[in-house]
C-alpha positions, 0 to 999 in steps of 0.5 A, spaced: 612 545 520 613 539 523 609 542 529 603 545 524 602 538 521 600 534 528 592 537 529 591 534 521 595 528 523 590 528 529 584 530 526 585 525 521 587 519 526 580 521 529 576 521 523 579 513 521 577 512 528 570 514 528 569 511 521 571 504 525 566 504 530 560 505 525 556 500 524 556 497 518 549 499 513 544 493 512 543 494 506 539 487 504 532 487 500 527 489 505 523 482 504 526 475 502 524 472 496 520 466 494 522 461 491 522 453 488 515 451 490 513 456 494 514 461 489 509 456 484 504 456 489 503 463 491 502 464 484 498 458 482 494 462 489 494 469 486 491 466 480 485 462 482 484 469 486 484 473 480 480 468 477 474 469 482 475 476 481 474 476 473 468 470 475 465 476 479 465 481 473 462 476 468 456 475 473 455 482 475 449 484 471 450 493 473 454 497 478 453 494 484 450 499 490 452 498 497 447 500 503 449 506 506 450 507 514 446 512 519 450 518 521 452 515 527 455 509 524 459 513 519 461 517 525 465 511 528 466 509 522 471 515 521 473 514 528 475 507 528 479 509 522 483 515 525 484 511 531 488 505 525 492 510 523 495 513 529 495 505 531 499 504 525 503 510 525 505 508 532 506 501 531 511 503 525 516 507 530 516 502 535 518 497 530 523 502 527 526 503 533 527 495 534 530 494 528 535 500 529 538 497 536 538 490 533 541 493 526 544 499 528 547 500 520 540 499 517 538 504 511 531 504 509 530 503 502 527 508 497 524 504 491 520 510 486 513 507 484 510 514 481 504 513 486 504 520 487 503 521 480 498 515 480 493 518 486 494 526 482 492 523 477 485 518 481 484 524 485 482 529 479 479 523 474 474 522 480 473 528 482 470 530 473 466 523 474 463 525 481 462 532 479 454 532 477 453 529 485 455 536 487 462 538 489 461 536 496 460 529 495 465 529 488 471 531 493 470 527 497 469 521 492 476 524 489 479 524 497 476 517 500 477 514 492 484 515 492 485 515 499 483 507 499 486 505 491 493 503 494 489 500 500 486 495 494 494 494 493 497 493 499 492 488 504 494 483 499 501 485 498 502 486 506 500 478 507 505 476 502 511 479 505 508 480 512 511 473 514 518 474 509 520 481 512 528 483 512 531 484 517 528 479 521 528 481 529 531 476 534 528 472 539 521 473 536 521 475 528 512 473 528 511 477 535 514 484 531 512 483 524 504 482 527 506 489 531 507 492 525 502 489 520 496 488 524 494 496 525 497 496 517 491 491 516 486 496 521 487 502 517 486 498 510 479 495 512 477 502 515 479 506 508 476 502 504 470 501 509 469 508 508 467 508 501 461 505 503 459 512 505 459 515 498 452 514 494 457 516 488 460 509 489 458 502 486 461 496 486 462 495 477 465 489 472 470 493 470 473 495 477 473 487 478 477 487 472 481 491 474 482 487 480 482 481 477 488 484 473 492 487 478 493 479 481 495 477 475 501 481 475 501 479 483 501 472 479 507 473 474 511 477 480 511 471 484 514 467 478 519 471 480 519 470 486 515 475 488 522 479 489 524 486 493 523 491 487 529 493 485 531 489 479 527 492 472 522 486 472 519 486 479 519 494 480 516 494 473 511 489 476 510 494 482 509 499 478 503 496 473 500 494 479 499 499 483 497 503 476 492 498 476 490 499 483 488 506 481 484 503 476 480 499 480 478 505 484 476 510 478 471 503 476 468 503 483 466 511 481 465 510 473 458 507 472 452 510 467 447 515 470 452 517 474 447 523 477 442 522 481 435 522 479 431 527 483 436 532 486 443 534 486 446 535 491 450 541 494 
């Protein structure tokens, strides 16, 4: 009896074992928050922002139009935008693989937003509202819309945490959160410079409203202290944005005579 009892004894000195020598997980917000005065600022900043945009909506008589580029440029365009996301998606890695030396026990948060309901939801309103240019240029109003709806999000939310991401790297936090956050940049100018190659786009009021209101709740979430989303306050805020970003892109496509005059397109 004694005897049969030594391999679990054994087994279970092992496993103590090896649960000691885990790192021990990192499980801080993913950004510091603000606070005092700087939080004051930020929102007094977010909303002059949102005041220039509602500005912008009163003083825009009709939908605005955009000069579309050659193909040759549209070409480049595409391509420079490929090229973001592959920079962007490298970037990350090498990042991710930084973080994980100097912080062996850090686990990535997961905060559920409902930005996958929200595109859904984008990508077929745009699609019924683009349907009389033809179904070539209606799907990929619905795919360039959606695809660029979060990118209205995330450029001023990325400079409002770039500079407060947690956990920091040591010896150069800045040198490493520009390697991550510049690409992120690229790929969110080069998104939204696509929606330029659509002739269902225009640049509306209510689209600028909706922007406009979008920082508003910038505004309120950093008298909050712009906190990481994991408290019922700042993830409702998240959640309301985002919304509102998705809201912003459906405006940039619901304006009237919607179809072109002359033909359709096929």
């Amino acid at each position: 009896m004694w005897a049969e009892g030594l391999p679990r004894v054994d087994a279970l000195l092992r496993l103590a074992q090896a649960q000691e020598a885990l790192p021990p997980r990192y499980e801080q917000a993913h950004w510091v928050s603000y606070g005092g005065g700087e939080a004051i600022l930020l929102a007094f900043v977010l909303l002059v922002v949102a005041s220039g945009f509602a500005y912008a909506a009163k003083r825009l008589p009709a939908p605005l139009g955009v000069t579309r580029p050659g193909v040759t440029a549209a070409g480049f365009m595409i391509t420079i935008w490929l090229l973001a996301i592959y920079t962007a998606g490298v970037a990350a890695f090498v990042y991710g693989l930084q973080v994980k030396q100097a912080f062996p026990g850090f686990t990535a948060a997961h905060v559920r937003v409902g930005t996958f309901i929200d595109a859904t939801v984008a990508l077929f309103v745009i699609l019924y509202l683009t349907r009389r240019w033809g179904w070539k240029i209606a799907l990929a109003s619905a795919i360039i819309g959606t695809a660029a709806a979060p990118m209205i999000f995330e450029f001023p939310f990325d400079l409002i945490i770039m500079t407060r991401t947690n956990p920091p790297l040591p010896n150069h936090p800045m040198l490493y959160r520009q390697l991550f956050f510049l690409p992120l940049f690229l790929v969110e100018f080069s998104t939204l410079s696509l929606l330029i190659l659509l002739p269902s786009m225009r640049v509306t009021a209510h689209a600028c409203f909706a922007v406009a209101a979008m920082f508003v709740v910038f505004a309120i979430w950093a008298a909050f202290g712009f906190a990481f989303p994991s408290q019922p306050v700042p993830l409702a805020l998240n959640v309301i944005s985002k919304i509102l970003c998705f809201v912003a892109a459906i405006m940039l496509f619901a304006w009237a005579d919607n179809k072109p005059s002359g033909s359709r397109a096929g």
